[in-house]
C-alpha positions in Angstrom: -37.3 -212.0 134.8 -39.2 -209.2 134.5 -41.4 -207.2 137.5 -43.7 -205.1 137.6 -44.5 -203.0 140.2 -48.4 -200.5 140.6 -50.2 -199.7 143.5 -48.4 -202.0 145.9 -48.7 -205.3 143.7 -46.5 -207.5 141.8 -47.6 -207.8 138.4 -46.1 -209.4 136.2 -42.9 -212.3 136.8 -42.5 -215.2 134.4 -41.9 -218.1 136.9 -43.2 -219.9 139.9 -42.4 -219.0 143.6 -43.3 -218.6 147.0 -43.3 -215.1 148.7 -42.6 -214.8 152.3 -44.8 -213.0 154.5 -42.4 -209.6 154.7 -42.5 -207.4 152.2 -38.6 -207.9 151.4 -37.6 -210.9 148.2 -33.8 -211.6 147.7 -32.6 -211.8 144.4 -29.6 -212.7 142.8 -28.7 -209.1 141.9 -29.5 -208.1 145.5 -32.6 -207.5 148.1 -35.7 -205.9 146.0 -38.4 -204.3 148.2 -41.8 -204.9 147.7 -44.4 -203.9 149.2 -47.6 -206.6 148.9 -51.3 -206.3 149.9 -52.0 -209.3 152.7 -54.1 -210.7 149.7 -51.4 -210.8 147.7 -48.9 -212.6 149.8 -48.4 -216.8 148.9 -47.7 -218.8 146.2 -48.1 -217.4 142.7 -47.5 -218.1 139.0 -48.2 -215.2 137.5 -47.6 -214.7 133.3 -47.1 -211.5 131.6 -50.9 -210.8 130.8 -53.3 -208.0 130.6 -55.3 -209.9 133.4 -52.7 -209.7 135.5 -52.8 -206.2 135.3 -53.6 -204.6 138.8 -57.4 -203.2 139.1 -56.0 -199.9 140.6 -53.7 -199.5 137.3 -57.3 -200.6 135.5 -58.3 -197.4 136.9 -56.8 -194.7 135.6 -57.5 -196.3 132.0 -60.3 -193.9 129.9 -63.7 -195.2 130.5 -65.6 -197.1 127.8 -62.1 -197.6 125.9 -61.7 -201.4 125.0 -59.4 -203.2 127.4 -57.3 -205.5 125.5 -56.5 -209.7 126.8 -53.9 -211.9 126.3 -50.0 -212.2 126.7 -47.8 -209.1 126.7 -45.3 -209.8 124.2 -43.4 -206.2 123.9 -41.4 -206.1 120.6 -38.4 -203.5 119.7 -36.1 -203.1 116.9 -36.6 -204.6 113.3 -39.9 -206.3 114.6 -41.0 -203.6 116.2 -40.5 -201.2 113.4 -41.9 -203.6 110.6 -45.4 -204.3 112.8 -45.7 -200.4 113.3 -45.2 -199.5 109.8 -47.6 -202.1 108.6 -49.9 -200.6 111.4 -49.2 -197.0 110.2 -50.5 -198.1 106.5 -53.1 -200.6 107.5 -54.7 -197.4 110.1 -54.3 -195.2 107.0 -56.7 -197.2 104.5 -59.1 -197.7 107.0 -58.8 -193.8 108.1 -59.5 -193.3 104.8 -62.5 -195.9 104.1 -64.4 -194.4 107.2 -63.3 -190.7 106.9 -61.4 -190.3 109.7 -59.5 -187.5 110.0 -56.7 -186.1 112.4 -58.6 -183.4 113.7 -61.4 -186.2 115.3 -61.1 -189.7 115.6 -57.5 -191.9 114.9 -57.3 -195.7 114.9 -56.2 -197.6 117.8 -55.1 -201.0 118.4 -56.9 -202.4 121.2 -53.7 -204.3 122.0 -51.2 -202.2 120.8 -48.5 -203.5 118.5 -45.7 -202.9 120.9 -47.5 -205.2 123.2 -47.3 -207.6 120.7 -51.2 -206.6 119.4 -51.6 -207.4 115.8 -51.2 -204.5 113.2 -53.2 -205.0 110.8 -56.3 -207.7 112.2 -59.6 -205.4 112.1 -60.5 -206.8 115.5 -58.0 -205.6 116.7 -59.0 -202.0 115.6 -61.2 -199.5 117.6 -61.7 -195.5 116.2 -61.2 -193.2 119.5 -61.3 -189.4 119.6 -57.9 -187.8 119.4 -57.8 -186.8 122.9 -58.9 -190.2 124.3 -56.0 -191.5 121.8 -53.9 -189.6 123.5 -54.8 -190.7 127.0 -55.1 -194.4 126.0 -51.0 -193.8 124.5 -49.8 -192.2 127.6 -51.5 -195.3 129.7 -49.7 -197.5 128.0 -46.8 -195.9 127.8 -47.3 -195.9 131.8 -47.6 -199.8 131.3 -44.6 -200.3 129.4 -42.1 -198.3 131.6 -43.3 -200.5 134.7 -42.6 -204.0 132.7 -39.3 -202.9 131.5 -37.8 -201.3 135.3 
């Protein structure tokens, strides 16, 4: 089971289940606190998707950057390594093609590929300055070390 905790909501949990009213859920590894919005108290059945991702996390994400949907599928290891690289060469051509350079704009994967985004599908593909690529990386980044807590 995975958790994910921003701005006083539970984001992300693969399974069904009813919260109590207090802000405290048992577990079997112990008592985890949470601390809900009244709106966000009940019965839930919430999936590991960008939806689900809280509005105040939303936020801090750089205007008028492409917010990617779908399932969060975050890949490591051989996958991870394989996706990226074919990322890296796919980003290259098109860097190329459209005369991108690292000084100005870099390709970014709306849904990245650790996320499980595709590497190499165009529409998956948006040019962003460097220092909105930047921003865009850290957010995610953000995202990433609250699934995996």
């Amino acid at each position: 089971m995975r958790e994910v905790r921003a701005a006083g909501y539970l984001v992300c949990v693969r399974l069904t289940f009813q919260l109590p009213t207090s802000s405290v859920v048992r577990t079997a590894e112990g008592t985890l606190s949470l601390q809900l919005a009244p709106e966000s108290q009940g019965v839930f059945n919430l999936t590991t998707r960008f939806e689900n991702v809280p509005p105040s996390m939303w936020e801090t994400f750089p205007e008028g950057v492409p917010r990617p949907t779908g399932p969060i599928n975050l890949i490591d290891g051989a996958a991870y390594d394989t996706a990226r690289q074919a990322a890296n060469n796919f980003n290259r051509g098109l860097s190329r093609r459209f005369g991108l350079g690292p000084a100005d704009y870099e390709v970014h994967e709306i849904a990245p590929v650790k996320f499980g985004g595709s590497p190499t599908a165009l529409s998956n593909k948006v040019g962003l300055l460097d220092t909105v690529h930047s921003q865009v990386t850290a957010w995610f980044g953000r995202l990433q070390r609250l699934i995996e807590e």
